[in-house]
C-alpha positions as a Markdown table, in Angstrom:
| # | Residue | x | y | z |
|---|---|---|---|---|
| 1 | Unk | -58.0 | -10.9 | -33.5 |
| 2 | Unk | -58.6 | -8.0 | -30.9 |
| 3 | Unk | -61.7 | -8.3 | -28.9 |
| 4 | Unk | -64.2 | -5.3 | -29.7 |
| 5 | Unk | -64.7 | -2.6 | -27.3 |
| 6 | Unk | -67.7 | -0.9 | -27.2 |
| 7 | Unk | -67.7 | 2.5 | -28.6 |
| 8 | Unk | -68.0 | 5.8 | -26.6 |
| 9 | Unk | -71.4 | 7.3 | -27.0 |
| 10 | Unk | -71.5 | 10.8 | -27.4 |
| 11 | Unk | -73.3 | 13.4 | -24.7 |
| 12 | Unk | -76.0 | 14.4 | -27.5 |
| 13 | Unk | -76.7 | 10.5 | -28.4 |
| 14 | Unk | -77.4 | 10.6 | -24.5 |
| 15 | Unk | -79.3 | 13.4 | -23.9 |
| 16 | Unk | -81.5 | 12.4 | -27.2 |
| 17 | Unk | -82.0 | 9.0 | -25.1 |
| 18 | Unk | -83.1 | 11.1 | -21.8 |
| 19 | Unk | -85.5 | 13.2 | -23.9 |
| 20 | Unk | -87.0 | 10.0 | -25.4 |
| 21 | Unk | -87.8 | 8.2 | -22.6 |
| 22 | Unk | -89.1 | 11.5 | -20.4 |
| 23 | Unk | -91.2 | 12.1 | -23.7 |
| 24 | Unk | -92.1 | 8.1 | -23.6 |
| 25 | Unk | -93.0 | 8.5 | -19.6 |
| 26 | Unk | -95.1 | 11.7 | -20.4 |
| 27 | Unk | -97.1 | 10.1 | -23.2 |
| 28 | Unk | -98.1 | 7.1 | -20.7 |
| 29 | Unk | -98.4 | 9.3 | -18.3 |
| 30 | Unk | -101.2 | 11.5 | -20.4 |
| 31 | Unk | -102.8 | 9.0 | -21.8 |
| 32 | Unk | -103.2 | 7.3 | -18.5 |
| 33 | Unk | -104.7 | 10.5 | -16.7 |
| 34 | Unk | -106.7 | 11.0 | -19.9 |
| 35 | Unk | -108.2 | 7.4 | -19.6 |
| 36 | Unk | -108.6 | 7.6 | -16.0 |
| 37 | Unk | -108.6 | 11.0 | -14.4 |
| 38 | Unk | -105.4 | 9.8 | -11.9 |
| 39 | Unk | -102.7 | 11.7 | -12.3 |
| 40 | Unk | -100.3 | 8.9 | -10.6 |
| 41 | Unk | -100.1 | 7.8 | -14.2 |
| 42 | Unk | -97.4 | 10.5 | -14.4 |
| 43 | Unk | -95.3 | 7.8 | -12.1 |
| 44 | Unk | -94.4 | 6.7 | -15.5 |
| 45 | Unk | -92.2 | 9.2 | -16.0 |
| 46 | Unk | -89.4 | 8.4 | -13.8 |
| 47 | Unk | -90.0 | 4.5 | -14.4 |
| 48 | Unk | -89.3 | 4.8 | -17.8 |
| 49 | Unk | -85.6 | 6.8 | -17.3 |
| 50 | Unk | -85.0 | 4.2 | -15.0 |
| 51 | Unk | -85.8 | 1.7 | -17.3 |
| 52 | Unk | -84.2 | 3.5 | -20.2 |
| 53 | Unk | -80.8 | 3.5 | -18.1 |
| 54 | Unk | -81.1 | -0.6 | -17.5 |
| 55 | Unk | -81.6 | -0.9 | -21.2 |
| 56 | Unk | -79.0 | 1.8 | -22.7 |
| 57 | Unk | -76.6 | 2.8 | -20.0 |
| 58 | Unk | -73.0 | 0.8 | -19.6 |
| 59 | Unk | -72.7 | 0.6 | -15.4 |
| 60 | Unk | -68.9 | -0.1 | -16.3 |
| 61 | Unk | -68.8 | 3.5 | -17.6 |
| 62 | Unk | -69.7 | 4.9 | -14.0 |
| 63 | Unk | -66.5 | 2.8 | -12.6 |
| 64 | Unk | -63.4 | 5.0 | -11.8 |
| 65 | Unk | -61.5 | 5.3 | -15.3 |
| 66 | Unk | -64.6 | 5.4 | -17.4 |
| 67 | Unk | -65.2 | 1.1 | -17.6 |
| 68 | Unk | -61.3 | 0.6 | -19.5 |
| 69 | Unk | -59.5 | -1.7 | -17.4 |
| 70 | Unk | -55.7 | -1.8 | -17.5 |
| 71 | Unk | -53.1 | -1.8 | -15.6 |
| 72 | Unk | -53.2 | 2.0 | -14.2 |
| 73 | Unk | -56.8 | 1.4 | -13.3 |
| 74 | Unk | -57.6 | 0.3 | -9.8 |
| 75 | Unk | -58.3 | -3.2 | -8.5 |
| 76 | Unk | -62.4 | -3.8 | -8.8 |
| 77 | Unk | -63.9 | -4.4 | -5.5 |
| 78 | Unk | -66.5 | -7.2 | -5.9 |
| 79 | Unk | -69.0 | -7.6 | -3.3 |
């Protein structure tokens, strides 16, 4: 049995992602300002990429060699 690799996700799939969760952010961010009159509530913006990108996002994918480990990539550095 071969162990399952996750699948590539494709540069639309992402930038669908980054629009949802900027149009998320904005949304809280309206309704917030409309509730209260602050307009920190557009804070919510960036929080909710950043949370979007703990949720979706693969960290190994940032790694040199695009997260596949083998034998040509190099050794991991663990800190």
């Amino acid at each position: 049995m071969q162990p399952l690799r996750p699948q590539p996700v494709s540069h639309v799939r992402r930038l669908l992602w980054l629009m949802a969760c900027v149009a998320v952010g904005a949304g809280v961010g309206a309704a917030g300002a409309a509730l209260t009159g602050e307009t920190a509530w557009f804070l919510a913006i960036p929080a909710v990429v950043a949370l979007g990108w703990l949720v979706l996002a693969n960290p190994a994918e940032c790694e040199p060699g695009g997260g596949v480990r083998g034998p040509s990539a190099p050794p991991r550095r663990d800190t």
